[in-house]
C-alpha positions in Angstrom: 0.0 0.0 0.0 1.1 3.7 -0.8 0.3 6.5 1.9 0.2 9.9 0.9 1.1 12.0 4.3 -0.9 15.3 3.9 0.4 18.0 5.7 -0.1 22.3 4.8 -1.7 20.7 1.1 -4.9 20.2 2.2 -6.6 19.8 -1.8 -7.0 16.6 -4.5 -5.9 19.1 -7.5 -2.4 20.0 -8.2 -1.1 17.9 -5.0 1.9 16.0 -6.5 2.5 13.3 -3.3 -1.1 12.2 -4.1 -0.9 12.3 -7.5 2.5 10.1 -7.5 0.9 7.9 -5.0 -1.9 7.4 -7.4 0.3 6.2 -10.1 -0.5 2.6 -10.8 -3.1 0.0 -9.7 -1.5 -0.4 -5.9 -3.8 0.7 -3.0 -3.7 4.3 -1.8 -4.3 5.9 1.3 -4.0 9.0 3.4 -3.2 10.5 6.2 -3.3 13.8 8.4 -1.6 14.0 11.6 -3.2 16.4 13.9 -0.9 17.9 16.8 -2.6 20.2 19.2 0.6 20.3 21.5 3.3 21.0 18.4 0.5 23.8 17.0 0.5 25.8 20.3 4.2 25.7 20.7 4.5 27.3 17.0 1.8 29.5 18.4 -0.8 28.2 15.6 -4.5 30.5 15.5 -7.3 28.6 17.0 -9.1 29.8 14.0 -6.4 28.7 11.3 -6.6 25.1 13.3 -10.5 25.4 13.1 -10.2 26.3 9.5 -7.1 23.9 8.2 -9.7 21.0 10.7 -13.1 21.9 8.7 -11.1 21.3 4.9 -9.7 17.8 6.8 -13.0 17.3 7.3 -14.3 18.3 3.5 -11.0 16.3 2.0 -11.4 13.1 4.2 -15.5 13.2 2.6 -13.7 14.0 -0.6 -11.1 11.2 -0.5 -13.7 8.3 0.7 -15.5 9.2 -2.4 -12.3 8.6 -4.7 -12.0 4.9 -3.1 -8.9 6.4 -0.6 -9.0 6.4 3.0 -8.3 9.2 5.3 -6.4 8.3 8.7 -5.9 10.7 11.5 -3.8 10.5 13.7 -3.6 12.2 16.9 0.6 12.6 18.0 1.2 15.7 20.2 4.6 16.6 19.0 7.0 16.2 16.6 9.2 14.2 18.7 6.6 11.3 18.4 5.4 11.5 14.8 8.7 8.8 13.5 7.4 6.3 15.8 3.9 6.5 15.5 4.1 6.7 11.7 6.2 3.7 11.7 3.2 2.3 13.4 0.9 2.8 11.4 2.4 2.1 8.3 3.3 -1.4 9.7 0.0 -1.8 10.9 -1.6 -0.8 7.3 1.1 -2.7 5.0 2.5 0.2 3.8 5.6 0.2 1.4 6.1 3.3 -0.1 5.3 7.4 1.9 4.3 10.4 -0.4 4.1 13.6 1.2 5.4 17.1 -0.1 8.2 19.2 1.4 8.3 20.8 4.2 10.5 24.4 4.7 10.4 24.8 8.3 13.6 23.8 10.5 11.2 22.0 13.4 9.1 20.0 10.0 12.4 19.3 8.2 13.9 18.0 11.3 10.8 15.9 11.9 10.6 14.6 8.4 14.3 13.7 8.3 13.4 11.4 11.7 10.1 10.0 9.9 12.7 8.5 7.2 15.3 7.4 9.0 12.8 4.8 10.9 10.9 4.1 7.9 13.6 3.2 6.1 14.5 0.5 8.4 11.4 -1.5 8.2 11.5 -1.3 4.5 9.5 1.5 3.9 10.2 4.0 0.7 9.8 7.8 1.5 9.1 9.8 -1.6 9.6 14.2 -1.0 7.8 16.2 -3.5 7.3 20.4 -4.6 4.1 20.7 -3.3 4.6 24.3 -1.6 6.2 26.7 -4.3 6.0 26.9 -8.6 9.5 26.7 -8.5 10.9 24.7 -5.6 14.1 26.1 -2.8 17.4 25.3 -5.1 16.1 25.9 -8.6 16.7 29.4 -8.4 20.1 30.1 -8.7 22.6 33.1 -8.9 25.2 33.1 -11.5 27.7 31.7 -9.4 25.3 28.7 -8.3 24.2 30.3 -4.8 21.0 31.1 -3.5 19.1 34.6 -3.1 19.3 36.9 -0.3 17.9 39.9 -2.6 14.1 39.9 -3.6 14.5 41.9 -7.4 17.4 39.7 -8.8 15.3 36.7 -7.4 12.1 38.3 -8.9 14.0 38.4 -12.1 15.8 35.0 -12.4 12.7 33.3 -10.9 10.7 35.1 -14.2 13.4 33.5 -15.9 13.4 30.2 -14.7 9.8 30.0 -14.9 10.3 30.5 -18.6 12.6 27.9 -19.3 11.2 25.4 -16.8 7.6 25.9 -17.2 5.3 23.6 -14.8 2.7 21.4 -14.8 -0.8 21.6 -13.0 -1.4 18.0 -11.4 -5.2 16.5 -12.3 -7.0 15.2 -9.5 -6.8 12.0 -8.9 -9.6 9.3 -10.5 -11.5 7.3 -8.4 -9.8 4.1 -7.3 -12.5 2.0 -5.9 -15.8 1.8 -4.4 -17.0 5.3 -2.3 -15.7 4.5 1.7 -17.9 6.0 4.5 -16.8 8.9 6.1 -17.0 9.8 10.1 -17.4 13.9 10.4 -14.6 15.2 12.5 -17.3 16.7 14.7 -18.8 12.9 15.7 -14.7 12.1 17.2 -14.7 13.4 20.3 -10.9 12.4 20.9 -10.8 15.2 18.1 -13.0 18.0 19.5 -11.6 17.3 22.8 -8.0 18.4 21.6 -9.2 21.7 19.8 -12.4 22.8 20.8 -15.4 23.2 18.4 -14.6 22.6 15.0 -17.6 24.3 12.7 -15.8 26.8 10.4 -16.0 30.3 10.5 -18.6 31.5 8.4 -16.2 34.4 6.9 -13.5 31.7 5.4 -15.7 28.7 4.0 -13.5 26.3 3.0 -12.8 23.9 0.0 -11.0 23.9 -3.2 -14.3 25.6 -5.2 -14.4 27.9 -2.7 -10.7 28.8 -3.1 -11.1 28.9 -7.3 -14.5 31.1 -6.6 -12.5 33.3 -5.0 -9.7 33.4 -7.2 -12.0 33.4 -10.3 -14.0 36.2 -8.8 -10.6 38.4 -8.3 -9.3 37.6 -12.0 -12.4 38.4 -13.4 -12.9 41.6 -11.5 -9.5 43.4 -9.7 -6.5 41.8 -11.4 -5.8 44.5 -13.8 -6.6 47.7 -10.8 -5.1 45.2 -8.3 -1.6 47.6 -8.6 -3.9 50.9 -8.0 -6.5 49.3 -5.2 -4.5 46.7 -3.3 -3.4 49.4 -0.7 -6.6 50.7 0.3 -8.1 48.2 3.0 -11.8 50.0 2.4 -11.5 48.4 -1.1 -12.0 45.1 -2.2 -9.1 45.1 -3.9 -7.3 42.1 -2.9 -7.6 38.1 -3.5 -7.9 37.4 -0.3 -6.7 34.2 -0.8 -4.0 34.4 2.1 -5.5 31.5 3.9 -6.4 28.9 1.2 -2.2 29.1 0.0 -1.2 28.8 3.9 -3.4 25.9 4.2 -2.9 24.2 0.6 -6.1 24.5 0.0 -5.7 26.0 -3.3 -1.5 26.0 -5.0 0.5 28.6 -6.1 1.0 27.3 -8.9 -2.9 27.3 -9.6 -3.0 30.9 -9.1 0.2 31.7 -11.7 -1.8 29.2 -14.3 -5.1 31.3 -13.7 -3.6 34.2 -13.8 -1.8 33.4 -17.4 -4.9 31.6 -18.7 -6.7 35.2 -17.9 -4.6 37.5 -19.7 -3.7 35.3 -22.3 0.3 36.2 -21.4 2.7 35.7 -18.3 3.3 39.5 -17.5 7.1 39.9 -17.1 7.4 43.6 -16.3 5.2 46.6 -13.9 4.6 47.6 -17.4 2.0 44.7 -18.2 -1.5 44.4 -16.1 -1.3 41.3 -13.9 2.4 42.1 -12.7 1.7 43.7 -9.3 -0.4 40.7 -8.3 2.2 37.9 -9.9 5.4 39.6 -7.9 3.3 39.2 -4.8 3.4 35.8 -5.4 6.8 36.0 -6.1 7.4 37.5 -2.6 5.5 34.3 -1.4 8.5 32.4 -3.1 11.0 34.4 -2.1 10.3 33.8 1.2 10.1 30.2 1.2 13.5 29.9 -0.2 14.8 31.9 2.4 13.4 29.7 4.9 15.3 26.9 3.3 18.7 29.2 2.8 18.9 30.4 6.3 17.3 27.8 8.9 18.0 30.4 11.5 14.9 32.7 10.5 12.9 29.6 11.8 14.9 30.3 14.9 14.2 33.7 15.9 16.8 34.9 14.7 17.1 37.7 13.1 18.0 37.9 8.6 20.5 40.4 9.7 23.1 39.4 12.2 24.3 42.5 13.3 20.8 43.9 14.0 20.3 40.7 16.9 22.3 43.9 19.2 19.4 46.2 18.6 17.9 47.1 22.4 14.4 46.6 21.8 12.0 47.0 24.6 9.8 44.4 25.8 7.2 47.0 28.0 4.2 44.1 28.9 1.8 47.7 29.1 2.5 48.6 25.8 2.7 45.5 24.1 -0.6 45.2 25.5 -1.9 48.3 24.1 -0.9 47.5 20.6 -2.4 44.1 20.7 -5.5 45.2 22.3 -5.7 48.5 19.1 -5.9 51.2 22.2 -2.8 53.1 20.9 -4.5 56.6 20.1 -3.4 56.4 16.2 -6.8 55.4 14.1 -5.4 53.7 11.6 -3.6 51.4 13.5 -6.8 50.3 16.3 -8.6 50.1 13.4 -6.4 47.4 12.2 -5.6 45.4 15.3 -9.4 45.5 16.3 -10.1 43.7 12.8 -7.5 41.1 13.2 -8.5 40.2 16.7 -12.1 39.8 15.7 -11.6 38.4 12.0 -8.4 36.7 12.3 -7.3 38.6 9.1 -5.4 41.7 8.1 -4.6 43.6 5.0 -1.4 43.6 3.7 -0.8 47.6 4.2 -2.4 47.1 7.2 0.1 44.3 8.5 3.0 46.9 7.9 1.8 49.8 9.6 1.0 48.4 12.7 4.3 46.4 12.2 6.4 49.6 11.8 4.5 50.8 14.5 5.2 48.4 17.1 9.2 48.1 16.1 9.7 51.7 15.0 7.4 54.1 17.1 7.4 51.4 20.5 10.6 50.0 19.6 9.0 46.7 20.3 10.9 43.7 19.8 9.9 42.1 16.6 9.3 38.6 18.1 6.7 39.6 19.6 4.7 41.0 17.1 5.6 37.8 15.0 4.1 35.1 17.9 0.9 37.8 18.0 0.3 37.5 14.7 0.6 33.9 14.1 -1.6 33.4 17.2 -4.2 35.4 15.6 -4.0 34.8 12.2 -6.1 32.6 10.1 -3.4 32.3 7.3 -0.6 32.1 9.4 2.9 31.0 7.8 5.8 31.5 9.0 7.8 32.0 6.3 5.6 35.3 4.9 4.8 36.5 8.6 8.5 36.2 9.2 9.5 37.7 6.4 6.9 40.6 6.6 7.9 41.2 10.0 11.7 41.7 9.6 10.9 43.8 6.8 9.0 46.1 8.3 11.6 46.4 11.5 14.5 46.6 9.2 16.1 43.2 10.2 15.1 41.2 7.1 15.8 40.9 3.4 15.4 44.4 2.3 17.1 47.0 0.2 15.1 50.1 1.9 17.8 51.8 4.4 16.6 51.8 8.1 15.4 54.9 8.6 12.6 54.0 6.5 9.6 54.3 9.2 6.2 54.4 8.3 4.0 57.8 9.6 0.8 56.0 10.9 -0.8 59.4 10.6 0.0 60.0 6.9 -0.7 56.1 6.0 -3.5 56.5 7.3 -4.8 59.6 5.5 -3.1 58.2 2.5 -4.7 54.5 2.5 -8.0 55.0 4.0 -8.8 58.8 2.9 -12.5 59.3 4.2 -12.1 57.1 7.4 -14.2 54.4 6.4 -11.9 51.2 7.7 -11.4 53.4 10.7 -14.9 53.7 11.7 -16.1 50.4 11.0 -13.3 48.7 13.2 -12.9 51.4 16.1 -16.9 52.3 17.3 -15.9 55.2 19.2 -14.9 57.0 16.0 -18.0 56.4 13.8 -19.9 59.1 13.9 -16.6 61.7 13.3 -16.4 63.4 10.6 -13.8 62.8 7.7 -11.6 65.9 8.3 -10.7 64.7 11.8 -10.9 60.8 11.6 -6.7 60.4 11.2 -5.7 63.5 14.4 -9.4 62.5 16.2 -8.0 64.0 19.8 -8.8 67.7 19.2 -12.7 66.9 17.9 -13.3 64.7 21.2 -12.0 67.2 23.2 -14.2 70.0 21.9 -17.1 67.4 22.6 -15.8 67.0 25.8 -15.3 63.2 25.4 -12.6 60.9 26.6 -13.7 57.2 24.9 -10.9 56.9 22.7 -7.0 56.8 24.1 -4.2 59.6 23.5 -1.4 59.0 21.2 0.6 56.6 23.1 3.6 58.3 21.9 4.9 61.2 19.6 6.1 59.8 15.9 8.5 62.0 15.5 9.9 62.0 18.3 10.2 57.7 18.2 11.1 58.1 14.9 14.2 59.6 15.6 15.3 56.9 18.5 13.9 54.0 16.3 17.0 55.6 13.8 19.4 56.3 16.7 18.9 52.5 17.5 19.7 51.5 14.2 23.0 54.0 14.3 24.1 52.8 17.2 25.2 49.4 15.6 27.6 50.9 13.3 29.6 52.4 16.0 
């Protein structure tokens, strides 16, 4: 029997360890190995395990009708995964394990012990691309090495992509008679390890659900995407974050989608559908870093030398920022809509991100373990990068000193206030003119509801850059 291991690919279509395992007329089944205590040591979202659980849940019901069986497999921790694998795979027969790669340090680590005692009873492991177009080690600089820049990655990976091409994997045919299939919310062993299970109604899951969404945003705000995908009021994005953090839907769907739209694979900012592809290409970029520097799994910083930075690690205002009671709109506004949604926009993640590191002087970590504990598509490798970028740590070009004004981004991004006053209730009924610098307008109606600035921007702007200084010395 061949086992196809299913980890962050949660989807039948363009899942290359199920389609390998499918080759041929041997029997196939499948697995998912749930670990409650691993996912809160990586500080995984409730609602991205309640999410990533309900499209188990749809694929197991999708599998049994193909003929393949769906395991699960409750193992805490990493640590015991090798041995109760092995177990199961004697147990079941197997002879041959299909699952796609992994770029984390802790899953790499874990996968490297899973075939080392498989191996010794016999048992063939078989690592697949599952996770990128172009997997970590295919995109080289001239002198063979990996990446550490995102445009000449951007550029070679264009490149590459060229030459290379790819190929969309079918989903597989069915292999048998349908197999029943017990709802994840009838196994108590499971709703006793994470709570209740139902989906939230804002993120339905399943792979038409994923390609309604993407359909929707080709059809619609690919070509304005470079002109509305700053303006969180808009619905200028894909929002397809979580499907691509939880496999539902591949990257290399979205690239094929994206061509078959246009008609063309935009190479340049010149051609519509570029903005939207390089944001992909960040995706990538990311991932191979992951794989490059094992260390960024490690809180560690991309930078060395920045790992001397005195950042502050003040409980109260930590607090503040996580809670959105910080006195600047645009940022509340933000961190109210990620604690109650479990989802933030993209210029929205690097405000309050510069905020916390540049104008609180934060340590980065921390803002990294919030988000990931809040987020429904949580990954580390884009919440890491994201996060180093925006406190000047990671792979970027910008100098330091860049620090975003959360006045000005605000005024910029969300002009008339409306993401403001949706997400922070004690500004709705301001007007426009006053819904970025609120304090003077409450005042005058002699109301206190809504916090001071915690702190003067330009006055923490200039010791986020003395910080930054301070290392060259």
């Amino acid at each position: 029997m061949k086992l196809v291991w299913l980890r962050n690919d949660l989807r039948l279509a363009d899942n290359p360890a199920l389609r390998h395992a499918c080759a041929g007329d041997e029997p196939v089944a499948a697995l998912f190995i749930i670990s409650p205590t691993q996912w809160r040591q990586h500080k995984m979202a409730p609602i991205r395990q309640r999410f990533m659980l309900a499209q188990v849940d749809v694929l197991g019901r999708e599998l049994a009708a193909l003929g393949i069986p769906l395991h699960l497999l409750r193992v805490e921790t990493f640590a015991e995964v090798p041995a109760a694998l092995a177990d199961l795979c004697r147990e079941q027969g197997v002879t041959q394990l299909y699952a796609n790669q992994a770029i984390e340090i802790d899953e790499q680590r874990r996968d490297h012990a899973v075939s080392a005692a498989l191996v010794e009873q016999g048992v063939g492991c078989h690592w697949l691309n599952g996770c990128c177009v172009l997997p970590p080690g295919r995109v080289l600089t001239g002198s063979g090495e990996m990446f550490k820049v995102f445009t000449p990655f951007s550029r070679a990976w264009l490149k590459a992509l060229d030459e290379e091409g790819f190929v969309i994997h079918r989903a597989p045919a069915p292999r048998g008679e349908p197999l029943p299939w017990q709802p994840l919310v009838e196994r108590a062993w499971v709703d006793e390890a994470l709570g209740e299970l139902t989906a939230d109604p804002r993120w339905p899951v399943g792979e038409v659900e994923a390609l309604r969404r993407l359909n929707i945003f080709l059809e619609q705000a690919v070509l304005d995407y470079g002109e509305t995908r700053d303006f969180p009021a808009i619905a200028g994005t894909s929002v397809l974050s979580p499907y691509l953090a939880a496999g539902i839907i591949s990257p290399r769907q979205c690239v094929a989608a994206l061509q078959q739209r246009l008609g063309y694979r935009p190479q340049s900012k010149a051609q519509p559908g570029f903005v939207w592809l390089n944001e992909l290409v960040w995706r990538e970029f990311y991932r191979h870093l992951l794989v490059l520097i094992p260390t960024l799994s490690m809180n560690r910083p991309f930078k060395p030398e920045t790992a001397d930075l005195p950042w502050s690690w003040d409980p109260d205002a930590f607090a503040a920022w996580c809670e959105g009671r910080t006195g600047y709109p645009i940022v509340d506004a933000a961190m109210r809509c990620l604690n109650t949604t479990g989802w933030m926009h993209n210029r929205l993640r690097m405000i309050v991100a510069s905020f916390l590191t540049k104008d609180l002087h934060i340590h980065w970590r921390l803002g990294e373990d919030y988000f990931m504990s809040r987020l429904i598509d949580g990954d580390l490798a884009a919440n890491n990068g994201g996060w180093q970028w925006a406190a000047g740590t990671g792979a970027d070009a910008a100098p330091y000193f860049r620090v975003f004004n959360p006045t000005t981004q605000g005024q910029r991004f969300d002009p008339q206030g409306e993401f403001i006053r949706t997400w922070v209730t004690e500004l709705a009924d301001i007007p426009a003119a006053y819904v970025h610098q609120p304090h003077d307008w409450l005042r005058l109606k002699g109301r206190q509801d809504y916090p001071a600035p915690m702190v003067d921007h330009a006055v923490a702007r200039v010791r986020a850059i003395e910080m930054f200084r301070s290392l060259e010395k």
